[in-house]
C-alpha positions in Angstrom: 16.7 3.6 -9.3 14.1 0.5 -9.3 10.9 0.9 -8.6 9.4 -0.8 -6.0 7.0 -4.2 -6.9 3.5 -5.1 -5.5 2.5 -8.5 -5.8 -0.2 -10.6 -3.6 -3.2 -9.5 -5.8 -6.2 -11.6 -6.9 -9.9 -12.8 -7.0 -11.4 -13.0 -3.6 -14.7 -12.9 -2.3 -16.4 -11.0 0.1 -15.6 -11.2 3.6 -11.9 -12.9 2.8 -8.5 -11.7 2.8 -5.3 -11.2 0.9 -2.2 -9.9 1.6 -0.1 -7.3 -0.9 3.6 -7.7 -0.9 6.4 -4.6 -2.1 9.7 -5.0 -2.2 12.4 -3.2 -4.6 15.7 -5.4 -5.1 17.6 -2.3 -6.0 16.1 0.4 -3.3 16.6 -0.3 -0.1 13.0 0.6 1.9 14.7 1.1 5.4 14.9 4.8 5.5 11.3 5.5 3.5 8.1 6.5 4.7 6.1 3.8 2.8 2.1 4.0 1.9 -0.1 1.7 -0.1 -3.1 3.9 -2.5 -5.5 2.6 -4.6 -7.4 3.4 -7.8 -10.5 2.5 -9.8 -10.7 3.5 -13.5 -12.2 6.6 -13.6 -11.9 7.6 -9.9 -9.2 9.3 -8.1 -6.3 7.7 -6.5 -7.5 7.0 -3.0 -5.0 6.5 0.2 -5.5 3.6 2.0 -2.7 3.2 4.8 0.8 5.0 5.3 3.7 4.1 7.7 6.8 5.8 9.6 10.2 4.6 8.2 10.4 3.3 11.5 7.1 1.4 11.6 6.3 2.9 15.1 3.4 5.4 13.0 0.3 4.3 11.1 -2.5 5.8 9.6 -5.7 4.7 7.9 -8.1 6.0 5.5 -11.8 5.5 7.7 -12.8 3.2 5.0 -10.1 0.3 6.1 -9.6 1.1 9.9 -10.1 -2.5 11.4 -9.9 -4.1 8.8 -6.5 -3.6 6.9 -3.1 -3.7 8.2 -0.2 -1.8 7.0 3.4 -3.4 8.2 7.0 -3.6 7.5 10.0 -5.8 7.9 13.1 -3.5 7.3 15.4 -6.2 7.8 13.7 -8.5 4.4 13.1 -4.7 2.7 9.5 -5.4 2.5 6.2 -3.9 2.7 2.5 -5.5 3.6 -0.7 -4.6 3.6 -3.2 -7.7 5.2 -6.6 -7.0 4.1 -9.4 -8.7 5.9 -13.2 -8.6 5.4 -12.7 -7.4 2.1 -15.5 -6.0 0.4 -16.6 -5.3 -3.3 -16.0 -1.3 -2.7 -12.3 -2.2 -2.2 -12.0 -3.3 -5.9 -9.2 -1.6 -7.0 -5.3 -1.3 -8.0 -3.3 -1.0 -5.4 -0.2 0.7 -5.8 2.9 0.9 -2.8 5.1 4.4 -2.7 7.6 5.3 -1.0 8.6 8.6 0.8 12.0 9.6 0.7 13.6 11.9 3.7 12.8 14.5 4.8 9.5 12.6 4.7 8.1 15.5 3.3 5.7 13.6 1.2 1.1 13.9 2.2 0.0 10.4 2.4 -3.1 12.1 1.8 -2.5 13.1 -2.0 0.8 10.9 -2.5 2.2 14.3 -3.6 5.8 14.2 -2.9 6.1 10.1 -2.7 9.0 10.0 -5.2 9.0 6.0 -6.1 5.8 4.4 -7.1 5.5 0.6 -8.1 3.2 -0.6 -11.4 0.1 -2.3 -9.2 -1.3 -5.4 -8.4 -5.4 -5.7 -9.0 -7.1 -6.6 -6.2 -11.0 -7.9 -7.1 -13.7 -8.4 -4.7 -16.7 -10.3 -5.8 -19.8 -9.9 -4.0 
């Protein structure tokens, strides 16, 4: 099975936005519980945002709430995650997974999100 692919990373500086794409041409997203995490070299993998296969449930990690936006489109099989007032702590690889039913997967620790995409770096220069 394909993974799925993050793209919509970059050089921005603080204060701006991006938005991360996922998609998987072979894996159709419609019945996943989706997230997006993150990770610095060295650090642990950090969640960032998770949503209901549905799209009707969100979550954020504290550091984000108000200022990210996790979203899908079921119908085009994709994933978002708009990022505004970026700052330099949100530096990081940002990776999308996805949650297959039962849904039994911890957005928390990823532990049990069964499809996880290579990254797209996302840099935030002061």
């Amino acid at each position: 099975v394909e993974s799925p692919v993050e793209s919509g990373g970059g050089l921005v500086q603080a204060g701006g936005s991006l938005r991360l794409s996922c998609t998987a041409s072979r894996l159709s997203l419609d019945d996943f519980a989706l997230a997006w995490f993150r990770k610095v070299p060295g650090n642990d993998r950090e969640a960032v945002a998770c949503i209901s296969f549905t799209g009707r449930s969100t979550h954020y990690v504290d550091s984000v709430q108000g200022r990210f936006t996790i979203s899908r489109d079921n119908g085009k099989n994709m994933l978002y995650l708009q990022m505004n007032d970026l700052k330099p702590e949100d530096t990081a690889m940002y990776y999308c997974a996805a949650d297959p039913p039962p849904h039994s997967g911890s957005w928390v620790t990823g532990v049990g999100f069964a499809y996880w995409g290579q990254g797209t770096q996302v840099t935030v220069s002061a």
